[in-house]
N, C-alpha and C positions, 0 to 999 in steps of 0.2 A: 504494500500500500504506500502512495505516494502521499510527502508531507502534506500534510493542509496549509494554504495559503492563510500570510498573515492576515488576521482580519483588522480591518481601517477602524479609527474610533465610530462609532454608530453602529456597524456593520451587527447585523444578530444571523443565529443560524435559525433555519427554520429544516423542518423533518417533512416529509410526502412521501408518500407511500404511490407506485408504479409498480405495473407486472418490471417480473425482471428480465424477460426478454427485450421491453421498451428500454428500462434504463441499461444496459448490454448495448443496443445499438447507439441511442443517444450517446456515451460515455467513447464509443468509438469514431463517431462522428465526430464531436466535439475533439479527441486527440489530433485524427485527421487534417482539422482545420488549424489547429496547434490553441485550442481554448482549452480553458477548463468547462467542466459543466457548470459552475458555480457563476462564469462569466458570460456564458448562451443564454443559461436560465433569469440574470438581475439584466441581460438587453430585452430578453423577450417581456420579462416583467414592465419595464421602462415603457417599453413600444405598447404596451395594451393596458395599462393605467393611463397614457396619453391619450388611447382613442385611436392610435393606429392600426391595433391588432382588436378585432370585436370578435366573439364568442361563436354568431352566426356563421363567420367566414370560415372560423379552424373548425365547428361541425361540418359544416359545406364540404370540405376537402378529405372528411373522415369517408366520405361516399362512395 
């Protein structure tokens, strides 16, 4: 297991629970790209607390 990234003053951990085949691929995707998943997961969070990413669209794509 690789170290955990310092975490910035503010910063909280938070726990979700995923099949673990999803988080298997996510965790390999995100190396791919050279992210952490910690770093995928606070853009995507960013982007749909804005209003960028809506709820409708990521159902839409489950299809």
């Amino acid at each position: 297991m690789s170290p955990r990234p310092k975490k910035d003053e503010g910063t909280v951990e938070m726990r979700v629970f995923v099949p673990g085949d999803l988080r298997n691929q996510f965790k390999g995707k995100c190396a791919t790209q050279g992210k952490t998943m910690s770093e995928i997961i606070t853009a995507f969070m960013h982007k749909y607390v804005s209003g960028q990413i809506n709820l409708t669209e990521l159902e839409e794509g489950e299809k």
